[in-house]
C-alpha positions in Angstrom: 144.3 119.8 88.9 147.3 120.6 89.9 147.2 117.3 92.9 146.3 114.8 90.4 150.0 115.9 88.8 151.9 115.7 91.8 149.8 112.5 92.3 151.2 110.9 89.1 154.0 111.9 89.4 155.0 110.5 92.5 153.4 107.3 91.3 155.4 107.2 88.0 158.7 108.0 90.4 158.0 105.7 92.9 157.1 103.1 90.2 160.2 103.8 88.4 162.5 103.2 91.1 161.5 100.5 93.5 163.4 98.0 91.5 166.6 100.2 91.3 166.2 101.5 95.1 169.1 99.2 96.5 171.3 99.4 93.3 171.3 103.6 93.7 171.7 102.9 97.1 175.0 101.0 97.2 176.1 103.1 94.7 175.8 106.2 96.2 177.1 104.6 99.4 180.2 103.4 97.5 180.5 107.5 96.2 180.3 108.7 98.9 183.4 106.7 100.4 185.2 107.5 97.3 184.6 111.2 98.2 185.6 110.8 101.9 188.9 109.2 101.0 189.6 111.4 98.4 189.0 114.3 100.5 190.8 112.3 103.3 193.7 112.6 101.3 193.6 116.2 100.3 193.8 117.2 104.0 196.7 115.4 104.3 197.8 116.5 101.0 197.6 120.4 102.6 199.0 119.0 105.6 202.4 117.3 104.4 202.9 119.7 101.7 203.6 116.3 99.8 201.2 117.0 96.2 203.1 114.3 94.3 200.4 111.9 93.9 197.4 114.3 93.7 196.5 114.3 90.0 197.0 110.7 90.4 194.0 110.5 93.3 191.7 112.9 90.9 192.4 110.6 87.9 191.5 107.3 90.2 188.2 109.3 91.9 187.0 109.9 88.5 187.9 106.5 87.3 186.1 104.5 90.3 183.3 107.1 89.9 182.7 105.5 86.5 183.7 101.9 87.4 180.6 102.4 90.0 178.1 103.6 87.6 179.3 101.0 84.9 179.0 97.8 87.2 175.5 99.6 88.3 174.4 99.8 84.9 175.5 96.3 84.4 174.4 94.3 87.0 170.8 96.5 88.2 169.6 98.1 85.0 170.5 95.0 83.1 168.7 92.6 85.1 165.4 95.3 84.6 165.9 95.4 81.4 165.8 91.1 81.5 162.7 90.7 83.2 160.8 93.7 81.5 161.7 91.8 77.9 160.7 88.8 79.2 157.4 90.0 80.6 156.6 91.4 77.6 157.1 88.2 75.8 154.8 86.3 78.1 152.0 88.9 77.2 152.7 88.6 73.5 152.5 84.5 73.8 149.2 83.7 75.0 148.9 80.1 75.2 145.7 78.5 74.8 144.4 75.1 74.4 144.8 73.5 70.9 141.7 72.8 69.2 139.4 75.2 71.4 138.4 78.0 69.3 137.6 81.5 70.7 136.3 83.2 67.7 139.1 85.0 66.2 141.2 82.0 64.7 140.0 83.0 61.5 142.1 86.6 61.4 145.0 84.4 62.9 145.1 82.2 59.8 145.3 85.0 57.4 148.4 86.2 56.1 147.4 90.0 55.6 144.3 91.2 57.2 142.4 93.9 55.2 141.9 97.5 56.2 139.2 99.9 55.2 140.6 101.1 52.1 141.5 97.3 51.0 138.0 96.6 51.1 136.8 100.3 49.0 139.0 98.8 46.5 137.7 95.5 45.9 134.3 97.3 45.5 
């Protein structure tokens, strides 16, 4: 029972990000830069003694941390978000030809289909 989780699981991960695999990747290329400078210039920090311009190099880690996530969220999950809406448009419109008649075009015409109880009160 337990397989069949794991199973979905991995499906429902996999599934989830194959379209964001080379946004998450770039970004945590461009962190991981970030860090290695930053740490880059702690070590010379403890080397020249020099701590002048250290809360100033947290402040702008932290700050391109979030400028990295933003433009992520902007350019990757943004376009996702595009196509999925769109997608889901095209399933709502289903064109078909005028004048051919599949059956249901009467409960398209009506304004307000009945339900069960609609039809127990009209008895």
């Amino acid at each position: 029972m337990y397989n069949w989780l794991k199973i979905g699981a991995f499906i429902a991960l996999g599934r989830f990000l194959k379209p964001r695999l080379k946004g998450l990747l770039v970004l945590v290329v461009f962190w991981v830069i970030i860090s290695f400078l930053h740490d880059e210039y702690e070590s010379y920090v403890e080397l020249s003694g020099n701590t002048d311009y250290l809360v100033t190099a947290a402040l702008a880690k932290i700050a391109l941390y979030l400028i990295g996530f933003a433009l992520y969220v902007l350019v990757i999950e943004r376009k996702i978000l595009k196509r999925t809406a769109s997608q889901i448009q095209a399933q709502q419109i289903q064109e078909r030809p005028p004048g051919e008649d599949d059956g249901f075009d009467f409960l398209r015409e009506k304004k307000k289909l009945s339900n069960q109880a609609d039809k127990l009160l009209e008895k």
